[in-house]
N, CA, C and O atoms as a Tripos MOL2 file, in Angstrom:
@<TRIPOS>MOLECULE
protein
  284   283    71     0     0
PROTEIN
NO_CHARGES

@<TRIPOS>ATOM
      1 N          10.3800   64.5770   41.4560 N.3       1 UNK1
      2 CA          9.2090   64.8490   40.6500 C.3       1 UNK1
      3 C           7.9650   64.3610   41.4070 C.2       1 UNK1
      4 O           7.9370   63.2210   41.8700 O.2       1 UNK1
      5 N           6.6990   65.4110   41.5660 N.am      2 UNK2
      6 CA          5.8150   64.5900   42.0260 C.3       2 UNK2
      7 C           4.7500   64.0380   41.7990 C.2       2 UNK2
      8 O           3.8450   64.8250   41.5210 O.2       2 UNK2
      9 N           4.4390   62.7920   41.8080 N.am      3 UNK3
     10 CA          3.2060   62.1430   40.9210 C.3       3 UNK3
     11 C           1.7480   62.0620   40.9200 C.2       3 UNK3
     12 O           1.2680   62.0850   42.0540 O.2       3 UNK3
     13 N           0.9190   61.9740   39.9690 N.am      4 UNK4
     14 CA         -0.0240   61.6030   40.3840 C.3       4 UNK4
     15 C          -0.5770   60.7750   41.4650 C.2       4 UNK4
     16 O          -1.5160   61.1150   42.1840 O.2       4 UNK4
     17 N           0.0160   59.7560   41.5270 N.am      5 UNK5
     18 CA         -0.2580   58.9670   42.7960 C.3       5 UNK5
     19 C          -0.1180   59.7230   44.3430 C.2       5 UNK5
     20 O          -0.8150   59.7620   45.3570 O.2       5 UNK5
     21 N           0.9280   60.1790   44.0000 N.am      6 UNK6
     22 CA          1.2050   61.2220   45.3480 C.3       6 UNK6
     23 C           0.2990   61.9580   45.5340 C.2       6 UNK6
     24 O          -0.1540   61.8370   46.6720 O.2       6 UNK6
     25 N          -0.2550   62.7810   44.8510 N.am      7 UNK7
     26 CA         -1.1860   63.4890   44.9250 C.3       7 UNK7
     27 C          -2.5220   63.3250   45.2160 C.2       7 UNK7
     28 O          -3.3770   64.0230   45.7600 O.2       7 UNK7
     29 N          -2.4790   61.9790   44.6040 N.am      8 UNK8
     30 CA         -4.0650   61.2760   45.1100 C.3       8 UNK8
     31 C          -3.7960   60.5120   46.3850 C.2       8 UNK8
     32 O          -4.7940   59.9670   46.8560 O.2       8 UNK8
     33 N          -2.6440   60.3510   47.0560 N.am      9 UNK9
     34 CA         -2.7340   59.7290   48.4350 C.3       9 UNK9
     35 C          -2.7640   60.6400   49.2040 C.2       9 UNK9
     36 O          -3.4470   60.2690   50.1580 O.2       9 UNK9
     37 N          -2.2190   62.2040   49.4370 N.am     10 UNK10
     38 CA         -2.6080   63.3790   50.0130 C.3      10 UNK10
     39 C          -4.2210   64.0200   49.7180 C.2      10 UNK10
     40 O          -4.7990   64.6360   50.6130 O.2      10 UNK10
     41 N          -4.7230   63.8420   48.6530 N.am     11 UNK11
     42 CA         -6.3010   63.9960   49.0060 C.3      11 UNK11
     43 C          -7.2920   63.0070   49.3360 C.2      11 UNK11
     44 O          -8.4580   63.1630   49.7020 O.2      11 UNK11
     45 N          -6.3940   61.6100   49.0770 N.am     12 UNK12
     46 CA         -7.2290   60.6710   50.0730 C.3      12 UNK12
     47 C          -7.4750   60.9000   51.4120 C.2      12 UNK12
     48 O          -8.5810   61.0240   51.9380 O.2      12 UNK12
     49 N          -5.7820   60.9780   52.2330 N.am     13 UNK13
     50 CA         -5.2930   61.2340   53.2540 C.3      13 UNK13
     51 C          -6.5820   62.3460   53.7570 C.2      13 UNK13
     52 O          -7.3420   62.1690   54.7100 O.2      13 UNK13
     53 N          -6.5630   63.4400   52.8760 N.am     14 UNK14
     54 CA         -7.3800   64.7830   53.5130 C.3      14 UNK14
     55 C          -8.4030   64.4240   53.2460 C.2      14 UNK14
     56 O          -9.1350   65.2990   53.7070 O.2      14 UNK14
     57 N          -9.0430   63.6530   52.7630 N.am     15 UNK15
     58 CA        -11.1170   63.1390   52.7830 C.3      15 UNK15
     59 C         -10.6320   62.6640   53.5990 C.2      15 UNK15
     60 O         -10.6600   63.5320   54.4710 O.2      15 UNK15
     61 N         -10.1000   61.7270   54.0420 N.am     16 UNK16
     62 CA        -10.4160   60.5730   55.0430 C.3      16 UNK16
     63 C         -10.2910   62.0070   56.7220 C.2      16 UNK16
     64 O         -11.0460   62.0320   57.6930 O.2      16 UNK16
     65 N          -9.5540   62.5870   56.5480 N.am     17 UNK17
     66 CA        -10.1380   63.4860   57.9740 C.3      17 UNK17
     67 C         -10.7020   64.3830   58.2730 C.2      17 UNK17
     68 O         -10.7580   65.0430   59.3110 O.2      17 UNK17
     69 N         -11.3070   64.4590   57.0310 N.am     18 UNK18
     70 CA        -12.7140   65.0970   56.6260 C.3      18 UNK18
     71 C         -13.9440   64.6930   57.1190 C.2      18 UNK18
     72 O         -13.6910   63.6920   57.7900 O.2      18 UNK18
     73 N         -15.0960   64.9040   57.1600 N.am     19 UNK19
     74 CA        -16.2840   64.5190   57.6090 C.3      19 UNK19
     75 C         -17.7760   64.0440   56.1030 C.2      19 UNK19
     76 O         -18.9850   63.8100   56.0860 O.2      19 UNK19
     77 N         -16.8330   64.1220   55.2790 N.am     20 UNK20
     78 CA        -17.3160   63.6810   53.8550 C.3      20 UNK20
     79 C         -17.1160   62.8750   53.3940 C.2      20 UNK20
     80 O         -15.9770   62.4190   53.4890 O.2      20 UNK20
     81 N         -18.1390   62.1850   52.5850 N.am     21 UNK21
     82 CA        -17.5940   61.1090   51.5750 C.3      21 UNK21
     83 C         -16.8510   61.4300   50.7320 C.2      21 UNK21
     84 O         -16.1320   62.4200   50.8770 O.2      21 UNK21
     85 N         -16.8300   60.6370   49.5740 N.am     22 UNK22
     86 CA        -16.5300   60.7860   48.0010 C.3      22 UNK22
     87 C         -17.7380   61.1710   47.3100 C.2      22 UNK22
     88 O         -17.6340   61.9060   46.3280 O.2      22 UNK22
     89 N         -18.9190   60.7500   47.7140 N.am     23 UNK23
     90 CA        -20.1530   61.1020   46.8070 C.3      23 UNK23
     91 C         -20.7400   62.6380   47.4530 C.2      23 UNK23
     92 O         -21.3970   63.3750   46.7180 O.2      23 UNK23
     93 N         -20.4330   63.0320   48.8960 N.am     24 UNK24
     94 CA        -20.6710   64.2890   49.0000 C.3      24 UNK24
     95 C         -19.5740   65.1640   48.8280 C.2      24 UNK24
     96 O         -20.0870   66.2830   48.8020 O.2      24 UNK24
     97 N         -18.4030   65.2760   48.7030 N.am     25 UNK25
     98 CA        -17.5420   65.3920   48.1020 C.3      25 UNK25
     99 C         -17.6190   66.0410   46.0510 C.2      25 UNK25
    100 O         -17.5550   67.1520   45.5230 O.2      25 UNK25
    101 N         -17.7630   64.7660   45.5760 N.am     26 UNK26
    102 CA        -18.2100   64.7160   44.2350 C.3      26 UNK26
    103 C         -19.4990   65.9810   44.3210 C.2      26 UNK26
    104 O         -19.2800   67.0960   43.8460 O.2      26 UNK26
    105 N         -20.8260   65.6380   44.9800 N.am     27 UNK27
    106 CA        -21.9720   66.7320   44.6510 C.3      27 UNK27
    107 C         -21.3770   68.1560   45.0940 C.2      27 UNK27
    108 O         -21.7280   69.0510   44.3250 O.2      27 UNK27
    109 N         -20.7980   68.4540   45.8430 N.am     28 UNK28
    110 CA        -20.0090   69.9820   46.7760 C.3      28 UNK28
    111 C         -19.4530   70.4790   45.1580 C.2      28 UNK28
    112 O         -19.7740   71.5490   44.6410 O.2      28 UNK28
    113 N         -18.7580   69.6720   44.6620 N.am     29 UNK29
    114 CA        -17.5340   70.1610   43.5280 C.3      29 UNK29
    115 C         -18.1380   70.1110   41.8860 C.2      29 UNK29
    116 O         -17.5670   70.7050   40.9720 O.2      29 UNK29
    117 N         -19.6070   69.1520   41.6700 N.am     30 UNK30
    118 CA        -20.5140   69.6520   40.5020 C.3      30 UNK30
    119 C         -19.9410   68.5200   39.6960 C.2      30 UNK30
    120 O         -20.1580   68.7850   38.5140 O.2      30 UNK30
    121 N         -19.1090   67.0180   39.8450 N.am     31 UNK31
    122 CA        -18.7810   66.1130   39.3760 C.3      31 UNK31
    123 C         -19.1980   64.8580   39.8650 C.2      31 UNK31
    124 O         -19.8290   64.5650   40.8810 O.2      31 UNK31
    125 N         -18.6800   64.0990   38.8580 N.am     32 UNK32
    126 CA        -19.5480   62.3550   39.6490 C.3      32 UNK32
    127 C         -18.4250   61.7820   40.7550 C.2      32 UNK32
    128 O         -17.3140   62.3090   40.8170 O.2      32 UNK32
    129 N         -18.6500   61.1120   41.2750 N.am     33 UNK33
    130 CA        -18.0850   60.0340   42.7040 C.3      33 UNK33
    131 C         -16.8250   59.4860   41.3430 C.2      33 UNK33
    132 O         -15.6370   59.8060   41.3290 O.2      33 UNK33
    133 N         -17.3350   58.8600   40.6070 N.am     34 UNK34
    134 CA        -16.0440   58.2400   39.6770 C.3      34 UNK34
    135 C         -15.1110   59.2710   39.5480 C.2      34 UNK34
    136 O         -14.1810   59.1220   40.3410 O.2      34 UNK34
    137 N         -15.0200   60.2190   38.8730 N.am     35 UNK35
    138 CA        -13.9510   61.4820   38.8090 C.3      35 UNK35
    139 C         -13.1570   61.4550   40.0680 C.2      35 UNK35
    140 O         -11.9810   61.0940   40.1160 O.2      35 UNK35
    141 N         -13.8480   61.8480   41.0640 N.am     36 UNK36
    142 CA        -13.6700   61.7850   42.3390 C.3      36 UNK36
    143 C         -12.3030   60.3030   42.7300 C.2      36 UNK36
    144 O         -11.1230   60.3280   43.0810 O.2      36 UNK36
    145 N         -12.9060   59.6270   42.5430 N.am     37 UNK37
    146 CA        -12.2740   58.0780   42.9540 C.3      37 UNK37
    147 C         -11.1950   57.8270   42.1580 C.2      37 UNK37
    148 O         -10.2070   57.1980   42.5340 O.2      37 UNK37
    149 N         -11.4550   58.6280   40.3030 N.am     38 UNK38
    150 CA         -9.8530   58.9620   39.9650 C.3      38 UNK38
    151 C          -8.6900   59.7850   40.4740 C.2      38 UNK38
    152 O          -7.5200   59.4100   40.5610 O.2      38 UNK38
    153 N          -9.2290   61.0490   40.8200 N.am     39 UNK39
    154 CA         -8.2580   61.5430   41.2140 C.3      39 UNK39
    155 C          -7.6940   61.1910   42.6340 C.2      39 UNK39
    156 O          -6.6110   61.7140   42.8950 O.2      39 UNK39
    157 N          -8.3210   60.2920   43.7100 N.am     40 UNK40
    158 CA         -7.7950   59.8320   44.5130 C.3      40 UNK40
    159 C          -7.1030   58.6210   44.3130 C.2      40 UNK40
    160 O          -6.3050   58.2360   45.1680 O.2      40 UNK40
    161 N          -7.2940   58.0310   43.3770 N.am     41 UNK41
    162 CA         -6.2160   57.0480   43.1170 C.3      41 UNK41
    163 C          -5.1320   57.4560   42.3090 C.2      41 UNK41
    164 O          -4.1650   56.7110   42.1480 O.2      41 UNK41
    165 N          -5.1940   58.4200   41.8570 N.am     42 UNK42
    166 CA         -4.2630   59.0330   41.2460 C.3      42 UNK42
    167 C          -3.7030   58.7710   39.6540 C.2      42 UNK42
    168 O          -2.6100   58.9220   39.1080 O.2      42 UNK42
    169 N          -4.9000   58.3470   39.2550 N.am     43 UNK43
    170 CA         -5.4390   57.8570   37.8510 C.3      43 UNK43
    171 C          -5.2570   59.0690   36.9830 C.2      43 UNK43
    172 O          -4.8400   59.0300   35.8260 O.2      43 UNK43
    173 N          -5.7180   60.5000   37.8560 N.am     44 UNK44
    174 CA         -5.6520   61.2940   37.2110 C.3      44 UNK44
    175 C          -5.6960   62.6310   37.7820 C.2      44 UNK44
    176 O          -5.8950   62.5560   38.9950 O.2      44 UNK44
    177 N          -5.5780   63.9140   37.3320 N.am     45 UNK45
    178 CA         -5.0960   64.5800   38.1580 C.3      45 UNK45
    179 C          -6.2540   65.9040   37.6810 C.2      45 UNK45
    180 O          -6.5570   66.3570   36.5770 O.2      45 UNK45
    181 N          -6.7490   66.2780   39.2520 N.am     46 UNK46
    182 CA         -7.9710   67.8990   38.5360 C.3      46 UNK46
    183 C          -7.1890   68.9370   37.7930 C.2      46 UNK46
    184 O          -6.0480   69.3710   37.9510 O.2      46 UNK46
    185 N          -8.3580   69.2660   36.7410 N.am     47 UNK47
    186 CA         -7.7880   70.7160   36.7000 C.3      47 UNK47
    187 C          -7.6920   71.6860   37.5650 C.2      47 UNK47
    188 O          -8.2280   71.5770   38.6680 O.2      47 UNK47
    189 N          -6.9650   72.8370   37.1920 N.am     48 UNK48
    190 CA         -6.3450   73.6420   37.7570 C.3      48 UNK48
    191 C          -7.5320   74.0740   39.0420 C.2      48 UNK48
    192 O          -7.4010   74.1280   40.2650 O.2      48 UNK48
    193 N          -8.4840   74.2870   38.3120 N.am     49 UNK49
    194 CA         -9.5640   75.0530   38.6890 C.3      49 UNK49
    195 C         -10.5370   74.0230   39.7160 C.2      49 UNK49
    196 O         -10.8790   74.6310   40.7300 O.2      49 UNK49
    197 N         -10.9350   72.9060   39.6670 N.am     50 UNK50
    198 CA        -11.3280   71.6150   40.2640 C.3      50 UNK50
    199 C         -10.3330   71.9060   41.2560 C.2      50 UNK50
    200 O         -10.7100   72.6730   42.1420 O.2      50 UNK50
    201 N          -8.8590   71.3740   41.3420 N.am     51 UNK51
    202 CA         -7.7770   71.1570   42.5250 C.3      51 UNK51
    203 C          -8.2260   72.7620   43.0090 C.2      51 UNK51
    204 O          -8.7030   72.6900   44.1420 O.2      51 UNK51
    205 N          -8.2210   73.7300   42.6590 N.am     52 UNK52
    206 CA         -8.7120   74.7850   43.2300 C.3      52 UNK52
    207 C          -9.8360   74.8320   44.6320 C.2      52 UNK52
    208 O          -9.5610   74.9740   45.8230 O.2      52 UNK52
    209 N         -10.7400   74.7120   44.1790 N.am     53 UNK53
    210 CA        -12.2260   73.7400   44.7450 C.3      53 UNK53
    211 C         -11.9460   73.3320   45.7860 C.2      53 UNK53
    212 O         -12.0610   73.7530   46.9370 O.2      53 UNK53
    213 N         -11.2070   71.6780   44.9270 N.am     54 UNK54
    214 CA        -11.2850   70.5950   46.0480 C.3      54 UNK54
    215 C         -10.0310   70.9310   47.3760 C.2      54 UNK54
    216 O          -9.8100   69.8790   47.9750 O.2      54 UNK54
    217 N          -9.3880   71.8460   47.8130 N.am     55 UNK55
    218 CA         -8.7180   72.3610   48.4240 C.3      55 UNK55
    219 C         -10.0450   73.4520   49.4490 C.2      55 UNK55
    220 O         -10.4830   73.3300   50.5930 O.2      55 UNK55
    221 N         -10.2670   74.2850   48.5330 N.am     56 UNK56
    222 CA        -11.3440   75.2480   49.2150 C.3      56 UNK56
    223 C         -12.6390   74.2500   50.0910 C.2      56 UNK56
    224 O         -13.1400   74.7200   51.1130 O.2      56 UNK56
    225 N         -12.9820   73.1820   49.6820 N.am     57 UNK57
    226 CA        -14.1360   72.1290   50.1780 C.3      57 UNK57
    227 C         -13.7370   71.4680   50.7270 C.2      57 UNK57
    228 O         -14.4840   70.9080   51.5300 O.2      57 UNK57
    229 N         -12.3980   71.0990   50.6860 N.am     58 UNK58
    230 CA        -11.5510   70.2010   52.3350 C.3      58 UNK58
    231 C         -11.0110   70.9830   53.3630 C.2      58 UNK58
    232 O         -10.6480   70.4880   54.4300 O.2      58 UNK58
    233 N         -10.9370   72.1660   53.1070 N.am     59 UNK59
    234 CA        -10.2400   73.3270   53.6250 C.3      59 UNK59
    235 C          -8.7960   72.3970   53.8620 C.2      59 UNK59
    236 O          -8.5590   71.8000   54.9120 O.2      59 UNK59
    237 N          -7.9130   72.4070   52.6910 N.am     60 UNK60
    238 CA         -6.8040   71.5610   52.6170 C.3      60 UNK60
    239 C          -5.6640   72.7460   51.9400 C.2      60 UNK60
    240 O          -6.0920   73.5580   51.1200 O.2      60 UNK60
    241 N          -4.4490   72.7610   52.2850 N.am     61 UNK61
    242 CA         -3.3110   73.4210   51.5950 C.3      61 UNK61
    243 C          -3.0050   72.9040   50.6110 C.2      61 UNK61
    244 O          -2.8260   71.6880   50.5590 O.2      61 UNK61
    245 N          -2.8520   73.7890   49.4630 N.am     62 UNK62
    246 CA         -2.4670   73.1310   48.0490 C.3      62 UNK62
    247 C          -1.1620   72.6010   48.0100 C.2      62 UNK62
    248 O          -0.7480   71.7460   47.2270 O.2      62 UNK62
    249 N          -0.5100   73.2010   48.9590 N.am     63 UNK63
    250 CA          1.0780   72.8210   49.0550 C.3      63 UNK63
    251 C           1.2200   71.6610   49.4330 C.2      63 UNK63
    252 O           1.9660   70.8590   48.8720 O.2      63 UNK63
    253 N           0.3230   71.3410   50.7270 N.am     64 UNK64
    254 CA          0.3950   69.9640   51.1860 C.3      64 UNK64
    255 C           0.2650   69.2070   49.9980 C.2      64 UNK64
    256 O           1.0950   68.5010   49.4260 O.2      64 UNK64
    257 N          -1.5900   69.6180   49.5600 N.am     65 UNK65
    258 CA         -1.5680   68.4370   48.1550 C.3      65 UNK65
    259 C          -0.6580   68.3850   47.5900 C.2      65 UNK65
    260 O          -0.2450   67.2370   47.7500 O.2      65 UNK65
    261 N          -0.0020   68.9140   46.9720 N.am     66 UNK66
    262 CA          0.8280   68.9020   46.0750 C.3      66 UNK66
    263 C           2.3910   68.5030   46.5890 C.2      66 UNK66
    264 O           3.3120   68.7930   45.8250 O.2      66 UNK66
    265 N           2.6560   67.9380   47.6860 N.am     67 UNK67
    266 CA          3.4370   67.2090   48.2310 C.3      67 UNK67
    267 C           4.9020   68.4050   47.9910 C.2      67 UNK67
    268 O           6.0090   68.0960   47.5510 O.2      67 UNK67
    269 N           4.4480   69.7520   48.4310 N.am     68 UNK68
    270 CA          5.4050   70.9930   48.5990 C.3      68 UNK68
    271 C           5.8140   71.1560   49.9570 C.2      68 UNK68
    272 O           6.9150   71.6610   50.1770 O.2      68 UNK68
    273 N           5.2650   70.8880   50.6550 N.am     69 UNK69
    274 CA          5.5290   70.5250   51.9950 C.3      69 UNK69
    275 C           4.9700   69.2330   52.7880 C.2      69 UNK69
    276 O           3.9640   68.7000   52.3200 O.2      69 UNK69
    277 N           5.5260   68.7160   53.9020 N.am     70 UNK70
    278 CA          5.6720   67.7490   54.4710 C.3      70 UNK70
    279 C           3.8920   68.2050   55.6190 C.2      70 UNK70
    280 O           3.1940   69.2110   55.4900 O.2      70 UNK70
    281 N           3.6610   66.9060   56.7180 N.am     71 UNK71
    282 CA          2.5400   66.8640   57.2090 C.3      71 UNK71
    283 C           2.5300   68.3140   57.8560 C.2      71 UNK71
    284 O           1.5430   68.7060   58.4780 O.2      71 UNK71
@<TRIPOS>BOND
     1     1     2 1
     2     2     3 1
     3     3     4 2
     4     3     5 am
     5     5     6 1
     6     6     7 1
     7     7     8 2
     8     7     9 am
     9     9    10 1
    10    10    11 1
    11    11    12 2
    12    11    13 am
    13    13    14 1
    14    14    15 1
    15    15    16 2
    16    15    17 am
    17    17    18 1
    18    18    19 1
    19    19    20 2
    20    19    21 am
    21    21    22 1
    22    22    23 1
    23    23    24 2
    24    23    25 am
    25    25    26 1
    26    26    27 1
    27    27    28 2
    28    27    29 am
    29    29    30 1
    30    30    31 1
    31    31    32 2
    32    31    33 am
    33    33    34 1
    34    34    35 1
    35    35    36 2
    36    35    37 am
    37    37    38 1
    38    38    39 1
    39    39    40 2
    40    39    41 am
    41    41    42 1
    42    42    43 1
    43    43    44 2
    44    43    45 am
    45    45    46 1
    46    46    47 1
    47    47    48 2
    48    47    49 am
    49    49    50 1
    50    50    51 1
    51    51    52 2
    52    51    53 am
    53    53    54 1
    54    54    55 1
    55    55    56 2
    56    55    57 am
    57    57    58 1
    58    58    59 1
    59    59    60 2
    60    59    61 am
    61    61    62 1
    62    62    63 1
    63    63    64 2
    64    63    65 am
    65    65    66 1
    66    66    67 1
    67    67    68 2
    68    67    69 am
    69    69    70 1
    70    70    71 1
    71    71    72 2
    72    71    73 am
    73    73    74 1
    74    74    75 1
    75    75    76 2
    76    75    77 am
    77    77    78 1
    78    78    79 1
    79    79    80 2
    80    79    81 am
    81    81    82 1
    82    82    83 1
    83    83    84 2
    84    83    85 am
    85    85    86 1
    86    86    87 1
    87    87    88 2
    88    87    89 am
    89    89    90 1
    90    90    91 1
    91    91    92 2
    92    91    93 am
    93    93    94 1
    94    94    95 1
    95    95    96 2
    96    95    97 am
    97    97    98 1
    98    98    99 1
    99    99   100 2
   100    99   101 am
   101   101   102 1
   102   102   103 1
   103   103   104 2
   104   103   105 am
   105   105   106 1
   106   106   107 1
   107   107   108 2
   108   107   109 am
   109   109   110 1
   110   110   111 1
   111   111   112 2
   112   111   113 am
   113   113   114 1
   114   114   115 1
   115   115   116 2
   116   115   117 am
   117   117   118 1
   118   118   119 1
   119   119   120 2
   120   119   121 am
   121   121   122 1
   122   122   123 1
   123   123   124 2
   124   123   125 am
   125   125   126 1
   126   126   127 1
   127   127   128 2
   128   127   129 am
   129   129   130 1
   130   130   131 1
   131   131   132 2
   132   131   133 am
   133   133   134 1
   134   134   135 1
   135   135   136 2
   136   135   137 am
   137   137   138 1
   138   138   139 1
   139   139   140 2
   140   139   141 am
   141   141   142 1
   142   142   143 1
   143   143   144 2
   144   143   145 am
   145   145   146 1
   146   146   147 1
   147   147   148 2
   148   147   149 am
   149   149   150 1
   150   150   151 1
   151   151   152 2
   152   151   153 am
   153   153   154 1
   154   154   155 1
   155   155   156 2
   156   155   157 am
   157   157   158 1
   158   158   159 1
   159   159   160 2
   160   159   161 am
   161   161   162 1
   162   162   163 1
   163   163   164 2
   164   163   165 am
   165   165   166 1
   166   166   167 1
   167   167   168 2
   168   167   169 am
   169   169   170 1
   170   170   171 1
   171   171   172 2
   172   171   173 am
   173   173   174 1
   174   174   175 1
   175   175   176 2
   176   175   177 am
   177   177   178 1
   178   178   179 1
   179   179   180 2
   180   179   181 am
   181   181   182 1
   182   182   183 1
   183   183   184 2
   184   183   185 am
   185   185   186 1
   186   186   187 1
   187   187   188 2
   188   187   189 am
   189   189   190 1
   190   190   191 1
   191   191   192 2
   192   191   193 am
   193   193   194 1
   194   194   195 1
   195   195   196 2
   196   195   197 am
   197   197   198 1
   198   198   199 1
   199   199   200 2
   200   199   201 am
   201   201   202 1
   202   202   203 1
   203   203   204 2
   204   203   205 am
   205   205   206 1
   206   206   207 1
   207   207   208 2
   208   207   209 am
   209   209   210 1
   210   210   211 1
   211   211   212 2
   212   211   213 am
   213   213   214 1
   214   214   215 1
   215   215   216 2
   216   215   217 am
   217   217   218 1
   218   218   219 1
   219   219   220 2
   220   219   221 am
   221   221   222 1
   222   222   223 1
   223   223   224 2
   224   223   225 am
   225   225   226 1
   226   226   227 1
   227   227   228 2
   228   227   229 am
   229   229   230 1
   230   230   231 1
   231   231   232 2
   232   231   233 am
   233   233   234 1
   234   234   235 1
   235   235   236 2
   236   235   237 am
   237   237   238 1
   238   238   239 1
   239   239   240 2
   240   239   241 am
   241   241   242 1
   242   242   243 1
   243   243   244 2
   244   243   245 am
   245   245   246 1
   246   246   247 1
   247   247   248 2
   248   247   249 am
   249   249   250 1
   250   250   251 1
   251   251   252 2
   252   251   253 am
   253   253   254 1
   254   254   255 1
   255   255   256 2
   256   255   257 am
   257   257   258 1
   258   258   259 1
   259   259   260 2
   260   259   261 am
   261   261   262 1
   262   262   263 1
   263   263   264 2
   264   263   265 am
   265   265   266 1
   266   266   267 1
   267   267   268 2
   268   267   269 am
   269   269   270 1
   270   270   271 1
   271   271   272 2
   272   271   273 am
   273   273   274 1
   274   274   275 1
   275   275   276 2
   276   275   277 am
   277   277   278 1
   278   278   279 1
   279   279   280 2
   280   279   281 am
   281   281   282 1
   282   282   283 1
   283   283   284 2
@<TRIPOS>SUBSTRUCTURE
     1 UNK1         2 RESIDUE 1 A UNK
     2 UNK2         6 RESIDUE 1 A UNK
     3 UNK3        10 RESIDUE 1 A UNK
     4 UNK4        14 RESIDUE 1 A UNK
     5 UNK5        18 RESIDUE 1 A UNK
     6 UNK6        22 RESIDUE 1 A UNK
     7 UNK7        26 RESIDUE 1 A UNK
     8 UNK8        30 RESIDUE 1 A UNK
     9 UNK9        34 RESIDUE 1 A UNK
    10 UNK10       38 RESIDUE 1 A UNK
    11 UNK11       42 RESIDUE 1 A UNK
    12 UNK12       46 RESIDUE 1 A UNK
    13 UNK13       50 RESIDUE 1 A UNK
    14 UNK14       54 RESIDUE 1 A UNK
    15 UNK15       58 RESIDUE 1 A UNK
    16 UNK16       62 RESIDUE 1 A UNK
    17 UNK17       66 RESIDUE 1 A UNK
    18 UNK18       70 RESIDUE 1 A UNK
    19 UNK19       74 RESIDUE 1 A UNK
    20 UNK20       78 RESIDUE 1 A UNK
    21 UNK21       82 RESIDUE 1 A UNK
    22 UNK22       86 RESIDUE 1 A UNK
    23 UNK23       90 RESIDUE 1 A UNK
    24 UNK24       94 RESIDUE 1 A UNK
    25 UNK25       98 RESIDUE 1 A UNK
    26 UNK26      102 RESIDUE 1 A UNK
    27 UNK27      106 RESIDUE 1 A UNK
    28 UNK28      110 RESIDUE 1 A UNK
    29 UNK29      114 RESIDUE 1 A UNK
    30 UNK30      118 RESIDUE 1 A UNK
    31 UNK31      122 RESIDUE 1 A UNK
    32 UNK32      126 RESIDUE 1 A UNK
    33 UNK33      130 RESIDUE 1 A UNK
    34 UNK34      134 RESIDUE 1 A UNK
    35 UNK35      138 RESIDUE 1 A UNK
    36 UNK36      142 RESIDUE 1 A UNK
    37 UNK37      146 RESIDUE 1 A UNK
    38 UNK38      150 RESIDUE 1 A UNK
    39 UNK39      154 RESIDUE 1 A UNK
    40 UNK40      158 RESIDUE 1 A UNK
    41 UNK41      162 RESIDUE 1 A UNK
    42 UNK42      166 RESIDUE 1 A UNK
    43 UNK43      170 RESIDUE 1 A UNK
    44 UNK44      174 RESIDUE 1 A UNK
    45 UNK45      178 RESIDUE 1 A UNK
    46 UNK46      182 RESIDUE 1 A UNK
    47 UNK47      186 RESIDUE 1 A UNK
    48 UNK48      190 RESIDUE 1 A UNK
    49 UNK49      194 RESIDUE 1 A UNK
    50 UNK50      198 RESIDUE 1 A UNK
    51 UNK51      202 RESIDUE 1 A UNK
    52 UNK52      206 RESIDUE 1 A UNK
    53 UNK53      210 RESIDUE 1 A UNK
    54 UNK54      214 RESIDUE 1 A UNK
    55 UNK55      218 RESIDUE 1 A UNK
    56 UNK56      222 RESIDUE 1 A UNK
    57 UNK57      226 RESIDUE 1 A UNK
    58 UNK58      230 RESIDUE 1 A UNK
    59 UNK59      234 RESIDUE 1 A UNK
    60 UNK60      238 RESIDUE 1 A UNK
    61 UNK61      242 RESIDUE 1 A UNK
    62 UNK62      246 RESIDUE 1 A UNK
    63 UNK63      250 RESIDUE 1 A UNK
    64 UNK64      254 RESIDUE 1 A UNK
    65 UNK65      258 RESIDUE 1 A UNK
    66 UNK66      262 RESIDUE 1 A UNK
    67 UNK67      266 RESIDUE 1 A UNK
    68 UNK68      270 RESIDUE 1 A UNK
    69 UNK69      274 RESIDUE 1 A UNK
    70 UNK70      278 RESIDUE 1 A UNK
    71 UNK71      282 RESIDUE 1 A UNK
């Protein structure tokens, strides 16, 4: 099963080799830095449509996020 946490350590993982913060990050996607800092801790998880986004604005695979496939 895969968890929230998991999920927020794969879009940590992908900001961090990104060239963005969390607060430019947060303004790109139309939400605050806190939202942001939840779902990377894995507090909580975007909607459908947000994880949508934040994939398209990291240029990140949803599969990866979503811990469907390996690195």
């Amino acid at each position: 099963m895969i968890t929230s946490e998991q999920i927020g350590a794969r879009l940590c993982e992908t900001l961090r080799h990104s060239t963005m913060t969390q607060t430019e990050l947060a303004a790109r996607l139309g939400i605050t830095r806190s939202t942001v800092a939840h779902y990377l801790r894995g507090d909580t998880v975007p909607s459908l449509e947000t994880f949508a986004n934040l994939c398209a604005v990291l240029d990140a695979d949803p599969a990866y996020i979503l811990c469907l496939q390996g690195n």
